[in-house]
C-alpha positions as CSV (number, residue, x, y, z in Angstrom):
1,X,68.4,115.0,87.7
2,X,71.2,115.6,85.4
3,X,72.8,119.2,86.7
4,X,75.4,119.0,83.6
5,X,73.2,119.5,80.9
6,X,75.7,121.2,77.8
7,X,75.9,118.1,75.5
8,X,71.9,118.7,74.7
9,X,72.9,122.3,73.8
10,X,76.2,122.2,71.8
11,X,75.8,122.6,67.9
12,X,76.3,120.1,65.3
13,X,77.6,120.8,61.8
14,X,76.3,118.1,59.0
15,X,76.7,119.1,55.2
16,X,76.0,123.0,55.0
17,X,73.7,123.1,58.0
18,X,74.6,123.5,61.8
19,X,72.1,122.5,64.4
20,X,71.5,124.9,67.1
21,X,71.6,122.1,69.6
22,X,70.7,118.2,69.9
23,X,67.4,118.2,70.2
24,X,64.7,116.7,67.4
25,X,60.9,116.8,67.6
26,X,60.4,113.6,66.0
27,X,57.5,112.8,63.0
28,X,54.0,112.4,64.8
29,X,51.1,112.5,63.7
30,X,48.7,115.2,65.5
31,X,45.6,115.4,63.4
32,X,45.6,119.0,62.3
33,X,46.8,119.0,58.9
34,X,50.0,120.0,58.6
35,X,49.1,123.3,56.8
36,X,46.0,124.3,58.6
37,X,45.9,127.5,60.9
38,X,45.8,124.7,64.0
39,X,49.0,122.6,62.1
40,X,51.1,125.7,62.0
41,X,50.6,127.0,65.3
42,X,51.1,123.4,66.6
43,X,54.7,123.0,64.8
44,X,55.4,127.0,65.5
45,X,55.1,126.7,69.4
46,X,57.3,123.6,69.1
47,X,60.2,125.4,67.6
48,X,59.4,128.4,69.7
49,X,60.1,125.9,72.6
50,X,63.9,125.4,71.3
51,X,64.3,122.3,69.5
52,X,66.9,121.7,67.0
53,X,65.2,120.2,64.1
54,X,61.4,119.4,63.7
55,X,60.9,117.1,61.5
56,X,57.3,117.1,60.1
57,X,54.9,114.4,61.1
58,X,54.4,111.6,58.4
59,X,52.9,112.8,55.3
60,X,51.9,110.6,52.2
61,X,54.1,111.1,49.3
62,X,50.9,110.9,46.5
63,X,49.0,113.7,48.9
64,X,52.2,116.0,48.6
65,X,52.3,115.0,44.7
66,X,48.7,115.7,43.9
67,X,47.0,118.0,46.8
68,X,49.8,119.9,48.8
69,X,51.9,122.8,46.6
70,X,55.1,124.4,47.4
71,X,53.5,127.7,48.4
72,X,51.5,125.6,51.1
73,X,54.2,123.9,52.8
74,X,56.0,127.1,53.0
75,X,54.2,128.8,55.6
76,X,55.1,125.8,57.9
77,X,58.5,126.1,57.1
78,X,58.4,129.5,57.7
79,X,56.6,129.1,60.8
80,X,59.3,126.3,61.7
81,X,62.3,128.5,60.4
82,X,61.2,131.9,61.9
83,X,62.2,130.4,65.8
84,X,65.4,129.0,64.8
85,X,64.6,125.3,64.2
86,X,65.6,123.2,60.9
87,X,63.1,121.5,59.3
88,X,62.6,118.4,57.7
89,X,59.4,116.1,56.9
90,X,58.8,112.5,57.0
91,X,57.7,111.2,54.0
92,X,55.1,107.7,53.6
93,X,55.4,105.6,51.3
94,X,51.4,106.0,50.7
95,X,49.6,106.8,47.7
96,X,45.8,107.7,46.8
97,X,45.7,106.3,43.1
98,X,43.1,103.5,42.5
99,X,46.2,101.9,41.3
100,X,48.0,101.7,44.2
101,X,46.3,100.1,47.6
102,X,46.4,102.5,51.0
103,X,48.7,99.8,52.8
104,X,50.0,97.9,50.4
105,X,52.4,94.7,51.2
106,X,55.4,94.0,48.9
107,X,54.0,91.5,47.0
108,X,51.2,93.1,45.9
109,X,52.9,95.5,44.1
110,X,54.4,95.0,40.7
111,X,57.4,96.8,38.9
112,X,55.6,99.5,37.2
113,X,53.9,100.1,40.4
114,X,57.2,100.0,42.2
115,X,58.4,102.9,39.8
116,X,55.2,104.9,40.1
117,X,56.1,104.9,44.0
118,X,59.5,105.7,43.6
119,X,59.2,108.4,40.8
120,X,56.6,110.1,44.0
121,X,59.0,109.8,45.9
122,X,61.1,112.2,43.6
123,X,58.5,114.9,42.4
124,X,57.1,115.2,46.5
125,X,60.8,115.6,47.5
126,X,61.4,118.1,45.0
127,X,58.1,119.7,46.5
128,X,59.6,120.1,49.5
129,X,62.9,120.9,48.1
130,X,61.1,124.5,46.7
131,X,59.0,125.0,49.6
132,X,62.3,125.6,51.8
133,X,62.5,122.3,53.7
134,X,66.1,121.7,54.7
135,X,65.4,117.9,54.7
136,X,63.5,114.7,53.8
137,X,63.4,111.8,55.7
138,X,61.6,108.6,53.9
139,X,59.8,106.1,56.4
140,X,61.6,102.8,56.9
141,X,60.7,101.9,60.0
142,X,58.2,100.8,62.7
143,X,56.7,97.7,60.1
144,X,55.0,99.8,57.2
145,X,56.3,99.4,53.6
146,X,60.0,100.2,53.2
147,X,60.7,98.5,56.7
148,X,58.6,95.1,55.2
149,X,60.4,95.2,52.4
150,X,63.8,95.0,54.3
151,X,62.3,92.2,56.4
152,X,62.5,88.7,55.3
153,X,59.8,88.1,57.5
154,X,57.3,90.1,55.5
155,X,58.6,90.2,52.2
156,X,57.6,87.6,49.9
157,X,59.3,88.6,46.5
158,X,61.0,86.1,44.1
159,X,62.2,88.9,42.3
160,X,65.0,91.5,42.5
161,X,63.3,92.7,45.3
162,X,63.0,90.1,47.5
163,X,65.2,87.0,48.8
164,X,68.8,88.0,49.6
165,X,70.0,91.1,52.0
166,X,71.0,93.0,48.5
167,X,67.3,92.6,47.3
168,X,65.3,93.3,50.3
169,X,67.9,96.5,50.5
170,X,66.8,97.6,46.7
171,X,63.3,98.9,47.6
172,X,65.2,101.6,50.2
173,X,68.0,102.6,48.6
174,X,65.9,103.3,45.5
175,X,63.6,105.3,47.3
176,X,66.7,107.5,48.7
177,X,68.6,107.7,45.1
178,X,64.7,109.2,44.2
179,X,64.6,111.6,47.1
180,X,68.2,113.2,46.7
181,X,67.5,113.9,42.9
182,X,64.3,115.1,43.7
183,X,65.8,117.4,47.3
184,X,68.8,118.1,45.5
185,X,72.6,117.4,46.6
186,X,72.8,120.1,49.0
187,X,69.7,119.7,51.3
188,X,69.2,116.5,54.0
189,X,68.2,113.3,53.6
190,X,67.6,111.4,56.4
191,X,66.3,107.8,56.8
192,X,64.2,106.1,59.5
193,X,65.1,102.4,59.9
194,X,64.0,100.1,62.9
195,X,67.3,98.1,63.4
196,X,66.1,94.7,64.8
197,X,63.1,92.9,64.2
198,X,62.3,89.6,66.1
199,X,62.6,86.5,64.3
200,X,63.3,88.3,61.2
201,X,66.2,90.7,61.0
202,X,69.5,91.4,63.4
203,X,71.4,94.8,63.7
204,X,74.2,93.3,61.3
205,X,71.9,93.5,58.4
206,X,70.4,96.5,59.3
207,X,74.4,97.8,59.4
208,X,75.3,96.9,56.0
209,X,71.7,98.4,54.6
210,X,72.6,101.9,56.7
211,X,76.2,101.5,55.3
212,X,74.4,101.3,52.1
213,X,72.2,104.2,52.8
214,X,74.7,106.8,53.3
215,X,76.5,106.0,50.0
216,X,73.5,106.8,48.2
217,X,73.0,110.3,50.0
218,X,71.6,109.6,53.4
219,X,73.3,112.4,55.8
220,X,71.5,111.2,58.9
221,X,70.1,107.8,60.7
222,X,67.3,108.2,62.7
223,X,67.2,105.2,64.6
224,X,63.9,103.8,65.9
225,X,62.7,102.1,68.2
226,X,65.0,101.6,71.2
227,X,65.8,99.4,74.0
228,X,64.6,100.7,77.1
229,X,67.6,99.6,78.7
230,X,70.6,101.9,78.2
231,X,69.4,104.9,76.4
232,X,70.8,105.2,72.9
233,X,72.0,101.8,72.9
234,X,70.4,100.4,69.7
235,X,71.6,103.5,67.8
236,X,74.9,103.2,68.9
237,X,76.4,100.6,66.4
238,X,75.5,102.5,64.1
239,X,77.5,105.7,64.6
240,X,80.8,103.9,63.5
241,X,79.0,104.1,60.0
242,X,80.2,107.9,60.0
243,X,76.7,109.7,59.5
244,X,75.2,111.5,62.7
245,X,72.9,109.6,64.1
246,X,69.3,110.3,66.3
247,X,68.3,107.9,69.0
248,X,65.0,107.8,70.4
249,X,63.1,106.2,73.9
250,X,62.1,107.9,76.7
251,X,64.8,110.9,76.1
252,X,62.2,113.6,77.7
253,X,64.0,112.3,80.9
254,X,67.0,114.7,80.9
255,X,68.9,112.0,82.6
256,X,69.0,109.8,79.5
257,X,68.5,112.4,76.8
258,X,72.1,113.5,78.1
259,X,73.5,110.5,78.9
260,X,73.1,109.0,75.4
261,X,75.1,112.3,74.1
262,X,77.7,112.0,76.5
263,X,78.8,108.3,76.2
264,X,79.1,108.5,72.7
265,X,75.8,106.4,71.9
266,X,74.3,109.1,69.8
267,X,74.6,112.7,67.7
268,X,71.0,113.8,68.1
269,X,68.0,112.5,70.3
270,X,64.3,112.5,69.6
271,X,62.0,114.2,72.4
272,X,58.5,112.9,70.9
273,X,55.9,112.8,73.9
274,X,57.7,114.7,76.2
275,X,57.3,118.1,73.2
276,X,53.6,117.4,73.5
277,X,52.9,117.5,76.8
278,X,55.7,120.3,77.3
279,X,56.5,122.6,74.2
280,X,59.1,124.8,76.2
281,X,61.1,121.6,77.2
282,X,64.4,122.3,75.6
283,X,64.1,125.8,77.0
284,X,62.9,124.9,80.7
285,X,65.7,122.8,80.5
286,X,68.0,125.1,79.5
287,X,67.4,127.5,82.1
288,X,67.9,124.3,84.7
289,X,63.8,124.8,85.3
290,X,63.3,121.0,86.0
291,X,60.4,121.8,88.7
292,X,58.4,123.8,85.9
293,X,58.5,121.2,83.1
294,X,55.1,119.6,82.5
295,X,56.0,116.3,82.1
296,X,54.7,113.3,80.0
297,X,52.9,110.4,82.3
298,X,53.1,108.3,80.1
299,X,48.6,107.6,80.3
300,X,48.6,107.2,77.1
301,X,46.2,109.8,76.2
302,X,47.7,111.2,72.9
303,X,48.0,107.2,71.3
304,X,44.3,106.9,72.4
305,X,43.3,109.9,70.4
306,X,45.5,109.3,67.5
307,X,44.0,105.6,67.1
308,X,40.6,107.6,66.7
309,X,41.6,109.9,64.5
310,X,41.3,112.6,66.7
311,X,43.2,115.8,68.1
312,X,46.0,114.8,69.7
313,X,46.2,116.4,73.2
314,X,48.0,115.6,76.2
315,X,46.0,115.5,79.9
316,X,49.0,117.2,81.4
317,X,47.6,120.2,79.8
């Protein structure tokens, strides 16, 4: 057990925000709504428990457009904001409109629809924006929409956006031009890319498309999945690009969560499973209360009830 545990708990400075320390609840799902009485109490205790940053679990940019309202989301930021965490929220590239499918694939979409997305990308990060949200992170990762388009593998377009690295790039970097107008030039914009794909993409492509990313506004990489080798290692490449950078995998064991800080691989790390089964992690570890931590086995419980569409819980409870 890592004795030495300071680099989780030194600030970081990016833009006009500092983090308290290095720790990030990552985006996950949990079934409550995000605004119900259950939702806030759920991200409250999390923040309570002395993360750095939450960012919010994924949320569908045409449900922020058309059903969610500033005032709403402000009592979960204030709930967030009130224990000393930034916030952020992860925004889907998902719409409700008849004119738009659930889970679309690139090619099924055309231009116009292409613009509808993007222009909901805007209006839902402005959204945010007045609701107090220090951040917005669009979803590029983990195979849905924004990651497919990157991939060659998955994206079928003859057009503009399709064919060549530039092209497959477009789709993203559109998407974050839309978000900073919409969050405005002060607030965070963060980006969650998955940086190889088998027999589709390398990390050298997924380089020049982060390289990309920061120019058009992106302040932070959040870097997803990761090898289960060295911990931070797929994220490290990527901190020569300048931005800060989260890595995620398995970081609920302080062993790695500090080692990836402390060789340089990353600026931030992601404690996703290990904040359910635990809230008070960052604190327990703090205070050097290893033996007290309830810790994540790994059973899979939470998955199993998200796949249901039910509560996620955790049977360490």
């Amino acid at each position: 057990m890592a004795t030495d545990t300071s680099p989780l708990f030194q600030p970081l400075d990016v833009g006009d925000y500092t983090f308290p320390n290095r720790i990030v609840m990552p985006p996950m799902v949990s079934n409550r709504g995000i605004v119900s009485d259950d939702g806030l109490h759920w991200y409250a205790d999390r923040a309570a428990g002395g993360v750095g940053l939450v960012i919010v679990e994924s949320t569908a940019v045409g449900r922020v457009v058309r059903e969610l309202t500033s005032a709403d989301l402000r009592k979960l930021v204030d709930a967030i904001h009130k224990h000393g965490a930034l916030a952020a929220i992860q925004l889907y590239p998902m719409t409700d409109r008849a004119a738009l499918a659930w889970h679309p694939k690139p090619a099924d979409l055309d231009v116009a629809q292409l613009r509808e997305l993007i222009a909901e990308y805007e209006a839902a990060a402005r959204i945010c924006a007045d609701a107090g949200f220090d951040g917005a992170e669009p979803h590029g990762a983990h195979g849905f929409l924004l990651n497919q388009f990157f991939s060659p593998a998955e994206n079928m377009r003859a057009d503009k956006y399709g064919g060549q690295l530039r092209n497959r790039m477009r789709m993203g970097l559109e998407v974050v031009r839309a978000v900073r107008r919409g969050i405005g030039p002060r607030r965070l914009v963060l980006y969650r890319h998955t940086p190889v794909q088998d027999g589709s993409y390398g990390v050298e492509e997924s380089l020049s498309f982060a390289e990309n990313l920061i120019k058009e506004g992106v302040d932070i990489l959040d870097i997803s999945p990761a090898s289960a080798e060295a911990p931070g290692d797929l994220a490290e490449p990527f901190r020569h690009l300048g931005a800060p950078v989260i890595a995620v995998g398995m970081m609920d064991q302080v062993d790695r969560a500090v080692e990836a800080l402390a060789q340089g691989r990353a600026d931030l790390v992601a404690v996703g499973r290990g904040l359910i089964a635990d809230p008070l992690w960052p604190r327990k570890v703090h205070a050097g209360q290893f033996d007290k931590i309830l810790h994540c086995i790994r059973d899979d419980k939470c998955f199993a009830a998200l796949r249901e569409g039910a509560t996620v819980e955790c049977s360490q409870w």
